[in-house]
FIVEX-693890 format. One record per residue (C-alpha): x, y, z; residue in one letter. Coordinates in steps of 0.001 Angstrom, whole numbers, padded with zeros to 6 digits, always signed. Example, Ala and Ser with C-alpha at 12.3 -4.5 7.8 and 13.67 -1.06 7.14 Angstrom:
<pts>
+012300-004500+007800A;+013670-001060+007140S;
</pts>
This chain:
<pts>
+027588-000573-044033X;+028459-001161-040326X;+026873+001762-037957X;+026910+002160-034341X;+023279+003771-034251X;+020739+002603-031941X;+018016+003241-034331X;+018930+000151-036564X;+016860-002766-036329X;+016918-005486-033579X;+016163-008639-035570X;+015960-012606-034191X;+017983-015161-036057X;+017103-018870-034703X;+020443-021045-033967X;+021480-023624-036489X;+021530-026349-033514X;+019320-026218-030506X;+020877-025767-027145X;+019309-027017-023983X;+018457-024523-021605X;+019841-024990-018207X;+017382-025610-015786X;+018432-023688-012613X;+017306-024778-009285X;+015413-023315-007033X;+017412-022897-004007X;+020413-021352-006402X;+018467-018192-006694X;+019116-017945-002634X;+023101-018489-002515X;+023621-015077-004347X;+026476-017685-006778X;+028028-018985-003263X;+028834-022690-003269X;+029257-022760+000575X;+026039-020905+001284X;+023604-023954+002401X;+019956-023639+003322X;+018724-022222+000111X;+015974-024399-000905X;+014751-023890+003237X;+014923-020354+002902X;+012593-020443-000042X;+010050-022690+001314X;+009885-020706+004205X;+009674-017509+002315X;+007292-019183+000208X;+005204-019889+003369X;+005145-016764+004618X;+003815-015066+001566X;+001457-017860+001050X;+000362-016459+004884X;+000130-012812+003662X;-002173-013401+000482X;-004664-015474+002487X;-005230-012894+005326X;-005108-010078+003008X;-007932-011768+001240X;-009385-012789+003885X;-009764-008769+005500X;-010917-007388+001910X;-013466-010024+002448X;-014317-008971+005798X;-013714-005194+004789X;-016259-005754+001593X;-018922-007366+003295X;-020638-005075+004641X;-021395-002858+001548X;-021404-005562-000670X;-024299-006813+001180X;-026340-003704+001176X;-025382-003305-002685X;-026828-006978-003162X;-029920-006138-001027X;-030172-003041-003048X;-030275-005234-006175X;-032362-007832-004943X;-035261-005085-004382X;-035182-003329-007704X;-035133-007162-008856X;-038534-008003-007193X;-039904-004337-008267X;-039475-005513-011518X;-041222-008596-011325X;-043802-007243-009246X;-044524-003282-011011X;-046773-002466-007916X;-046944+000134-005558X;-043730-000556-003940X;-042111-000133-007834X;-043459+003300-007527X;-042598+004487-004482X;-039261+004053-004535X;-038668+004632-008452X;-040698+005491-011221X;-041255+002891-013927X;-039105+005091-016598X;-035700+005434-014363X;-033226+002929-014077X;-031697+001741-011122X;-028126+002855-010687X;-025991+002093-007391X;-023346+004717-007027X;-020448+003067-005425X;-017942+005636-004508X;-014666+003278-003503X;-011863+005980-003367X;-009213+007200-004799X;-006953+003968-004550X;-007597+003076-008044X;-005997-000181-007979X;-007258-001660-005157X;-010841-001718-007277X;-009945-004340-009588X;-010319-006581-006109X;-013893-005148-005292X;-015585-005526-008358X;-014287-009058-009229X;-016341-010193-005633X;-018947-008127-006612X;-019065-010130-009680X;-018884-013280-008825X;-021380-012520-005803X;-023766-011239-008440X;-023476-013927-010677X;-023957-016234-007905X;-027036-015210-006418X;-028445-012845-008207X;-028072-012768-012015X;-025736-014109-014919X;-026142-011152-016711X;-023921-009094-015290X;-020692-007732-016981X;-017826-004769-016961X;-016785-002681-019199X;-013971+000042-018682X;-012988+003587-019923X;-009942+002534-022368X;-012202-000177-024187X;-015392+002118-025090X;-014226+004899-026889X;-017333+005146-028526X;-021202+004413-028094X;-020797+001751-030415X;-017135-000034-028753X;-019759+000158-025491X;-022410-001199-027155X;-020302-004196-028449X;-018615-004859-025268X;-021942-004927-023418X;-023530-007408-025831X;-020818-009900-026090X;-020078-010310-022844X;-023618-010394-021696X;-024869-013334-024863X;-021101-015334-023556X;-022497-015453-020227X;-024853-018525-019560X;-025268-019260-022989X;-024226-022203-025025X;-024239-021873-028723X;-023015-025799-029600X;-022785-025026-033639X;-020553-022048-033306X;-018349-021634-030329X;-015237-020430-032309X;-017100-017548-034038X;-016443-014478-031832X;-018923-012834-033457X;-022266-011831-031854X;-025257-013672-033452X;-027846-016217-032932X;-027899-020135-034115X;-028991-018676-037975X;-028925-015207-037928X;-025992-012691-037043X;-027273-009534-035184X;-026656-006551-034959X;-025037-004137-032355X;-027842-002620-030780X;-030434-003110-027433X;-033058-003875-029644X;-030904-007427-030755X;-030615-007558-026605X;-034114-007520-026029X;-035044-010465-028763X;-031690-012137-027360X;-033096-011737-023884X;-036632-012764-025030X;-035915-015788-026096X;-033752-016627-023538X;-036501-016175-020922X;-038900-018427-023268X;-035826-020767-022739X;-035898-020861-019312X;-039415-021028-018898X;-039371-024173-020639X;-036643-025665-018453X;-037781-024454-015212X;-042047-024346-015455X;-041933-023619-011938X;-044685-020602-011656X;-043270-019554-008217X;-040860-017147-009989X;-037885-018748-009562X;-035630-021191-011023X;-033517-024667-010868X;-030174-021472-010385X;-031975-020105-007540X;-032489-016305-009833X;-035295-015190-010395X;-037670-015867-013493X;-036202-012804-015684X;-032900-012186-013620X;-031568-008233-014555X;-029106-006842-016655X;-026241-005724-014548X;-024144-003289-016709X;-020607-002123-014243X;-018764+000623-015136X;-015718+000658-013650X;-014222+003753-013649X;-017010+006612-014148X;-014956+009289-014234X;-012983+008251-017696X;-015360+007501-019396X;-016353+009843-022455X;-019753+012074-021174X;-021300+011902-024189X;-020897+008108-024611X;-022658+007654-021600X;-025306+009418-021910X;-026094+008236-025271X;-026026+004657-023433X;-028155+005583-020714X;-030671+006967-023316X;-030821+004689-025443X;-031828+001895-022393X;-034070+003875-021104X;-035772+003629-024245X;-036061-000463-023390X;-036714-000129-019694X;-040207-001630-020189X;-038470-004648-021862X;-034785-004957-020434X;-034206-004999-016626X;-031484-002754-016413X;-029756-002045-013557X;-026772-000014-013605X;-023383+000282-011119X;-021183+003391-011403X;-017359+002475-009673X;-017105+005956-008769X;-013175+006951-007256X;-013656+010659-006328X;-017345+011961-005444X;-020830+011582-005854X;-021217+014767-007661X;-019297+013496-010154X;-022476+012212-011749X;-024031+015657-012269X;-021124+017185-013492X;-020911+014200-016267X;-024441+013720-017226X;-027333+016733-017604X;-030244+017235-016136X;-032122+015418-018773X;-030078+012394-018337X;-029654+012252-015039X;-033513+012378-014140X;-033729+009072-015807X;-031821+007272-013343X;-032867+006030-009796X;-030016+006608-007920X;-028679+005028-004580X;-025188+005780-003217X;-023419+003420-001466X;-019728+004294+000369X;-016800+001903+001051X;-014591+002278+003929X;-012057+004896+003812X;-008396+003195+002153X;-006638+004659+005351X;-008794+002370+007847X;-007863-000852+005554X;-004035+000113+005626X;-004820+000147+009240X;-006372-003189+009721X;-003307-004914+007142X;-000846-003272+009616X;-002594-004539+012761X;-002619-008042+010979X;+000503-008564+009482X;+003107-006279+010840X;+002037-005806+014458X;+001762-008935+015568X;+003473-012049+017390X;+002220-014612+015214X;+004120-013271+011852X;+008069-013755+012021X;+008701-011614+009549X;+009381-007903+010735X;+010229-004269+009324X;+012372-001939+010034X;+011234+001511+011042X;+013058+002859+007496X;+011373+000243+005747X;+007602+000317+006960X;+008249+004845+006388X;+009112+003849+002929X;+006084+001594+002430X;+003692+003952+004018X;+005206+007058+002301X;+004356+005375-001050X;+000890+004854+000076X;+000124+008303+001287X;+001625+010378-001750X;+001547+008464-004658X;-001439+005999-004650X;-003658+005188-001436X;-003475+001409-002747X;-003461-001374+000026X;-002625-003871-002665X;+000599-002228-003818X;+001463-001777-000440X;+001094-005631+000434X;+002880-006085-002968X;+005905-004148-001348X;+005663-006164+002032X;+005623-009107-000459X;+009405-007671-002129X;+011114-006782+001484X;+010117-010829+002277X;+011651-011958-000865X;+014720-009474-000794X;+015164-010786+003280X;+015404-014205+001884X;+017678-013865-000610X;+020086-011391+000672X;+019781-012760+004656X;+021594-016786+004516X;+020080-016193+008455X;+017264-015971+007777X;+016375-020050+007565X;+015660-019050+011540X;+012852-016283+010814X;+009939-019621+011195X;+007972-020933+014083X;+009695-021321+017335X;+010144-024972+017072X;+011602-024760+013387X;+013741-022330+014115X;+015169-024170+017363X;+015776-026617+015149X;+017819-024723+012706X;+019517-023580+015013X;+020795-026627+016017X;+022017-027329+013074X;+024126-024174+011843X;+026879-024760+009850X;+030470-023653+010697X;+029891-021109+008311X;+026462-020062+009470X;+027688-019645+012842X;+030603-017852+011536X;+028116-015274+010312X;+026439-015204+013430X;+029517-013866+015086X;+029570-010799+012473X;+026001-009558+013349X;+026279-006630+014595X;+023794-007034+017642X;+025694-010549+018092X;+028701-008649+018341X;+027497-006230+020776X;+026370-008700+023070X;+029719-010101+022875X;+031499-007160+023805X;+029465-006729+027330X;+030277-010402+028462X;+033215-011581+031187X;+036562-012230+028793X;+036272-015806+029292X;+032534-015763+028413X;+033845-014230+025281X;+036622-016446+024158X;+034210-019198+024527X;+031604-017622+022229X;+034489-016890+019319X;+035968-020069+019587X;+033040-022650+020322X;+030521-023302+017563X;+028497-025421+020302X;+028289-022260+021973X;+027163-020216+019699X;+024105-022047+018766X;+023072-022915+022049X;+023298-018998+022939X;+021333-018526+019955X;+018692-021223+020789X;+018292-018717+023649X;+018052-015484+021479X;+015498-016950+019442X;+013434-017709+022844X;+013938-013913+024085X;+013492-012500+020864X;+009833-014453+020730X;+009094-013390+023788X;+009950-009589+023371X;+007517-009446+020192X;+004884-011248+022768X;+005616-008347+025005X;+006214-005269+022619X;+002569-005625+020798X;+000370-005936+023604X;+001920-002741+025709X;+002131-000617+022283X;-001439-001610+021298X;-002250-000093+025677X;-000078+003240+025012X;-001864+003946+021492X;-005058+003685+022874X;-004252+006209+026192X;-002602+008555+023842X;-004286+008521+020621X;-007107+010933+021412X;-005087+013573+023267X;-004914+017020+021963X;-002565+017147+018884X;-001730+013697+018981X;+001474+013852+020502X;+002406+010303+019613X;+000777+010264+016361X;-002334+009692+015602X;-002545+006078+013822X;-000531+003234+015747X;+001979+002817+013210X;+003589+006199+013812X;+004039+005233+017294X;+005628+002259+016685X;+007994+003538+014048X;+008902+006106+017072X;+009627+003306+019463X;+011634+001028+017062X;+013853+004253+016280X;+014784+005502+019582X;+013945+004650+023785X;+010243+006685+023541X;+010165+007509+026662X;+013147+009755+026269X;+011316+012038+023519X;+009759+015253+024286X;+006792+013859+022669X;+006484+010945+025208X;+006856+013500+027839X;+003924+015847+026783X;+001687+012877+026512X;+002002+011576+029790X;+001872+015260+031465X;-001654+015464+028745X;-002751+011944+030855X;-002700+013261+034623X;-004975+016379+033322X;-007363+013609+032324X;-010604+013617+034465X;-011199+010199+036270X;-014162+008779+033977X;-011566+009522+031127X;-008714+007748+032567X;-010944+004396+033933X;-011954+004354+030100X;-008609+004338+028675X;-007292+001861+031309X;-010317-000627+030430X;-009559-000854+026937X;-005604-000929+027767X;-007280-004388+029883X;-009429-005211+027104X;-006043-005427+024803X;-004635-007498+027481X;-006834-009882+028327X;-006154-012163+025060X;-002393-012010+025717X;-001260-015590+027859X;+002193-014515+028447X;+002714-014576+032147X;+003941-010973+032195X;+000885-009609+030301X;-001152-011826+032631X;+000235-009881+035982X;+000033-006793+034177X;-003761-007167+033065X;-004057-007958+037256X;-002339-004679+038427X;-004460-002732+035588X;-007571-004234+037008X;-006652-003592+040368X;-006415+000407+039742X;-009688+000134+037837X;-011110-001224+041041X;-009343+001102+042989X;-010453+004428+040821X;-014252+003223+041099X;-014460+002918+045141X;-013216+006462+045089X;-017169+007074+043939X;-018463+006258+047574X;-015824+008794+049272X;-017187+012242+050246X;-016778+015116+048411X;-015031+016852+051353X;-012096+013763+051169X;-011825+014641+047423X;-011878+017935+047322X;-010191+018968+050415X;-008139+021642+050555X;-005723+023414+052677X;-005464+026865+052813X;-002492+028229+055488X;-002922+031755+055514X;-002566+034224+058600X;-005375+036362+057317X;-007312+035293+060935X;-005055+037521+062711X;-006447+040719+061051X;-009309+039785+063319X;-006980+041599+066358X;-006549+044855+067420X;-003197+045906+065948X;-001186+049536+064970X;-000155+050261+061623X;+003058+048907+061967X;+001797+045078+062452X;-000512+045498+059733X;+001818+046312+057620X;+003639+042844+058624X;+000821+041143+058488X;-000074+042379+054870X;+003321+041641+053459X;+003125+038126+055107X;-000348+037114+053501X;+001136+038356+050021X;+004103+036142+050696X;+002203+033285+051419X;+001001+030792+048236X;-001925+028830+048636X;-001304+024913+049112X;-003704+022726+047745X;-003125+018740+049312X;-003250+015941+046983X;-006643+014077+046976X;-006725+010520+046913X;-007518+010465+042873X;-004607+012250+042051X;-002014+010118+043822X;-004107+006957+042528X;-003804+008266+039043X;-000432+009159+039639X;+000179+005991+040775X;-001432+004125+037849X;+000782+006103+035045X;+003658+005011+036866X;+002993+002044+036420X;+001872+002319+032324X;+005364+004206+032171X;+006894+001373+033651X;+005612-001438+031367X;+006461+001348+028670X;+010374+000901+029866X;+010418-002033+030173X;+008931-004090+026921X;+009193-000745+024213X;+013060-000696+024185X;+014010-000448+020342X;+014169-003961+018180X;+017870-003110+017092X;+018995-003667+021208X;+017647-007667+020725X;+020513-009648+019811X;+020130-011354+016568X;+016958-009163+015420X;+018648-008973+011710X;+017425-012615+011428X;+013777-011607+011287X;+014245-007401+010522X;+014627-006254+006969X;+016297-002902+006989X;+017474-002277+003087X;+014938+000483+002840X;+017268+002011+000020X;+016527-001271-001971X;+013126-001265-001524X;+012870+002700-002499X;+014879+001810-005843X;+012348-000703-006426X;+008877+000574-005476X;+009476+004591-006015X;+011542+004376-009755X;+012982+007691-011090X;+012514+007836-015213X;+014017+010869-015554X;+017179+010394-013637X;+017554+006764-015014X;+017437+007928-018405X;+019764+010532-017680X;+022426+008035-016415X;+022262+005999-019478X;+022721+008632-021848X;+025531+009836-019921X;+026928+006576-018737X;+025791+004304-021031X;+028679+000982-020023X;+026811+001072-016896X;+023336-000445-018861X;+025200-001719-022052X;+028502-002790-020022X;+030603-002266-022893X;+034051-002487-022080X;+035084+000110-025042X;+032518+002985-023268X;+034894+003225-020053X;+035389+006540-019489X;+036145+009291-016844X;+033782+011149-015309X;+031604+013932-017706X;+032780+012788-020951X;+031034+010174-023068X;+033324+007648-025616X;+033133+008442-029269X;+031771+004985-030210X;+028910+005170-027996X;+025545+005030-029866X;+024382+007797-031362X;+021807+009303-028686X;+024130+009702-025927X;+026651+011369-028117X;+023521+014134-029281X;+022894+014266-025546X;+026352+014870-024402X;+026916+017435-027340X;+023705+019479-026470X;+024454+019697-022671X;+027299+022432-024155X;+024777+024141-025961X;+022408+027381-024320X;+018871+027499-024009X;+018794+027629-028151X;+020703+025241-029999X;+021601+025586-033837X;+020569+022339-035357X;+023796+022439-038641X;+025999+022978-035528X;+025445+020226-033649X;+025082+018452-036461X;+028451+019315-037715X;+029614+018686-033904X;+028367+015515-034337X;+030009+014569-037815X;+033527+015374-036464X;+032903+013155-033168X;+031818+010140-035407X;+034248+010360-037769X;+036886+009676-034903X;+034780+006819-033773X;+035609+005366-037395X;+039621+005920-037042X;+039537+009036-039841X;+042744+010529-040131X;+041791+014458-038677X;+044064+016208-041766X;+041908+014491-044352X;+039415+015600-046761X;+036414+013562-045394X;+037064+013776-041732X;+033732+016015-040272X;+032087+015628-043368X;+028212+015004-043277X;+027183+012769-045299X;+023631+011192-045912X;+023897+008346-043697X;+025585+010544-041164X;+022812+013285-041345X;+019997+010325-041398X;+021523+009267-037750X;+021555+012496-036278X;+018078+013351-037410X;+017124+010511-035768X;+018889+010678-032220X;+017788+014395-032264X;+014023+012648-032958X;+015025+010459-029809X;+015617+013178-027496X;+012723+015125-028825X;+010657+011974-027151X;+012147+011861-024497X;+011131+015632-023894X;+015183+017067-024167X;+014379+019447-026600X;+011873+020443-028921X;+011394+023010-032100X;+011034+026254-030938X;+009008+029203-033471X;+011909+031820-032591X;+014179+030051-035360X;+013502+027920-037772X;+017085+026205-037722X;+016769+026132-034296X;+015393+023561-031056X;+015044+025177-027603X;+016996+023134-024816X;+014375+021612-021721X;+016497+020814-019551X;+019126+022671-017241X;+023103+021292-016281X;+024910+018304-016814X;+024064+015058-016330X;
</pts>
């Protein structure tokens, strides 16, 4: 019997004849199904390129990031190692011969961003240090004995070679299977030492690997804090018991705090573990340094828009701290520029993109001319400058030729001089222009920043600044400078230096020149004989009179100097959006990239229970607005009917509600017998969408009445 239930089964019936699959190209996915859009496979490559960039430096600063506590966690290691071997005084002074050595390593709350750390902190281990050393995670050791399993096998896997059985997955040695337990370790370990004592009879204490002559144990738990409390403390005890015989050493991947540890394990437990804690860098300073790298700079074509890098950043701070996922977003908006921008084949090197431009098709140049910023420029030239541009294609690519140039050099321009105004205004009170750079420069691609109250308050914070305050934010604004070769960062870095100089001869002035200070009072002629009537005059005239102070020479120098800081601020910080052609190398769909990165469940399920043609494009579920087709599947029928319903619905109503609706679905005549009756397949379909929206939290039973199922949710759709 034919039903229109979504609940029936989805089954996979193989084709009588096999069809070759169409293999697409790759530059097809870039012409969006246009014939006449060219450059496809170039716009890949060089998106390809590009990301190719972006993964190597990110890995390259997690590396640099890492290093330093990865290093002290190895060093940490590579003592309790050498305590072991050694069991002298040094053992004991540092750790008693019945605790284990655990390294806290508190990483932060970006939870996926960990993944990263502990795979180079085991392959560094393995490396120099010990091939005993394995993870295990929360979701895989729900019990002592799933931990105890995952430990062993992945500890006798590593380094060992077992020739007669390398399919069995089972743990065991050449003739005898063992058991899950630490007491099967420690004869597994045993004789593994004996094994390596016969290779390597080198009585220094090391080995033909560079470990040491009985390397640790190196047990990583990933994530602490999931992990069951009583499961690890049964783990830790049962070690401890083997401390004498197993070097154990134990790493805790710890997300939230160090106290963490004594809320999760006793006293009793605790005590029997040496433990060192160890702190990564805050998530916040990495975000920083990936910005600094790959967004604020020359050397990357690829730019955001001030909607786009909020969006990225917003995700970061409120839903996960991870630099990963937001590198994996920077990684979409270059893929969705690609594809959606035919212009961009120019966002490459200078000399590439020269090059492209020479070569612009008709149509390219065609779509050059409906750029907005293109079109703006056009609209400020002479009217023969502008016929020319609209008529000539020659003309159009050599004027963009030059917009390419000028929008290299801007970038060359903008970085340095933003980098010089973060660093005078990122330690004044209440951080005026934000405290982290890329808040100022999402204010200075939105709007002119000098025009902002904001920009205003900061610079009226700067001449309160005393004079050893001001020379040190002007020599790092110089020390930002000096790398820069552009000629107009080079006479810039001059001038800077120049007030520097200027502000340190003021030290062999005297103090009278500095502090001078005119007073212009006629209080000297109450010296004379008078009458009451000209003191009177006199009085009123002193109380008149204000107090002038003259300028010293270090206020009109300092004056002078953030005059000219607000001049290179006006000049080189003007908004992206006024560079003609900037939508070749700025991505700006910010909406795309929120539908992508920041999904809403709820209000997607919502739509396809109330709309479902729009997911199952259907041409028969076309309908108007707030009513849902009687053939639609079962579910979104339930859903529509119980949106009518109060906070209590009346389960043999809506089912009878339901009956009458599918019977029209299946063309019953509405004066017959059977039309609205429920019959069992009818009641077996409602009982199940009812299930269905009973999942999907809709509804749910309710004690009040036993026929009845208490509405969750509140209005349409």
């Amino acid at each position: 019997m034919s039903t229109s239930s979504v609940s029936k089964g989805c089954f996979v019936f193989k084709p009588g004849s096999k069809k070759r699959k169409r293999t697409v190209a790759i530059d097809e996915y870039f012409t969006d199904g246009s014939d006449d859009c060219g450059n496809g496979r170039e716009r890949f490559n060089i998106c390809q390129t590009l990301w190719e960039k972006i993964k190597m430096d990110t890995e390259v600063l997690q590396e640099e990031l890492n290093t330093k506590i990865l290093d002290s966690l190895l060093d940490f290691i590579k003592r309790c190692t050498s305590s072991f071997q050694s069991r002298t005084d040094d053992w004991t002074s540092h750790m008693r011969a019945s605790e284990i050595p655990t390294a806290a390593l508190v990483l932060g709350v970006n939870v996926p961003d960990h993944d990263v750390t502990f795979q180079s902190l085991s392959e560094l281990l393995r490396k120099s240090v010990t091939p005993f050393a394995v993870s295990v995670q929360a979701k895989e050791c729900a019990a002592l004995k799933n931990l105890m399993q995952k430990v062993l096998e992945r500890l006798m896997g590593v380094g060992v070679t077992l020739e007669d059985d390398e399919e069995d997955t089972g743990i065991h040695l050449p003739h005898k299977k063992v058991s899950c337990s630490v007491s099967a370790l420690s004869q597994w370990y045993k004789s593994m030492m004996k094994t390596r004592a016969i290779k390597s009879p080198d009585k220094t204490g090391g080995s033909e690997n560079g470990f040491s002559q009985s390397p640790p144990i190196i047990v990583i738990f990933k994530d602490f804090e999931a992990f069951n409390p009583r499961v690890l403390q049964d783990f830790i005890l049962i070690c401890n018991r083997y401390i004498q015989e197993l070097p154990f050493i134990f790493i805790f991947g710890i997300a939230t705090s160090p106290s963490t540890i004594q809320h999760m394990l006793p006293h009793s437990v605790s005590s029997l573990l040496c433990i060192e804690l160890f702190q990564s860098l805050p998530c916040t300073q990495h975000l920083a340094t990936v910005i600094d790298k790959l967004i604020l700079t020359s050397q990357f074509p690829f730019k955001l828009s001030s909607k786009v890098l909020q969006v990225l950043v917003s995700i970061f701070l409120y839903h996960d701290f991870s630099v990963r996922n937001f590198v994996k977003g920077l990684q979409l908006a270059l893929l969705e520029h690609f594809h959606s921008q035919p212009l961009s084949v120019l966002c490459c090197g200078k000399n590439e993109a020269l090059l492209y431009a020479q070569k612009l098709s008709h149509q390219d140049v065609e779509m050059v001319r409906q750029l907005p910023s293109f079109m703006r420029y056009v609209e400020n030239q002479e009217p023969q400058e502008q016929v020319h541009l609209l008529t000539s294609d020659e003309g159009v690519r050599e004027v963009c030729q030059r917009f390419l140039k000028d929008l290299r050099k801007y970038h060359k321009n903008y970085y340095p001089v933003l980098k010089c105004l973060h660093s005078l205004t990122s330690s004044l009170p209440k951080y005026p222009l934000g405290k982290q750079i890329r808040e100022l420069h999402i204010y200075c691609m939105e709007k002119n920043v000098w025009e902002t109250n904001e920009y205003e308050s900061a610079m009226q914070l700067l001449r309160l600044l005393a004079k050893d305050e001001l020379v040190l934010s002007l020599r790092k604004c110089a020390d930002i400078l000096k790398p820069d070769k552009t000629k107009k960062m080079k006479s810039a870095l001059q001038q800077l230096e120049n007030y520097i100089a200027k502000f340190e001869q003021l030290d062999s002035m005297s103090i009278e020149d500095l502090c001078a200070e005119e007073v212009t009072s006629p209080g000297k002629d109450l010296q004379k004989k008078t009458d009451l009537f000209q003191l009177q005059k006199t009085l009123l005239e002193m109380k008149g009179t204000r107090r002038t102070k003259k300028i010293s020479p270090f206020e009109l120098l300092r004056n002078e100097a953030l005059e000219f800081i607000d001049g290179l601020v006006r000049s080189y910080l003007t908004p992206p959006e006024l560079q003609p052609l900037n939508e070749v190398c700025y991505y700006s769909s910010s909406g795309v990239l929120r539908r992508h990165l920041n999904a809403t469940p709820r209000t997607s399920i919502q739509t396809a229970l109330s709309h479902p043609f729009y997911y199952l494009q259907n041409e028969s579920l076309k309908t108007d607005a707030g009513t849902v087709s009687n053939s639609a599947p079962d579910i979104c029928i339930a859903y529509k009917l119980h949106l009518e319903c109060g906070r209590l619905i009346n389960l043999f109503d809506w089912l009878e509600a339901y009956a009458t609706v599918t019977s029209a679905a299946e063309g019953k005549d509405p004066d017959s017998e059977d039309y609205g009756k429920v019959d069992e397949l009818k009641h077996a379909r409602f009982i199940q969408a009812v299930s269905e929206l009973e999942f999907l939290g809709f509804v749910k039973s309710t004690k009040q009445k036993t026929d009845h199922v208490a509405r969750l949710t509140w209005g349409g759709c």
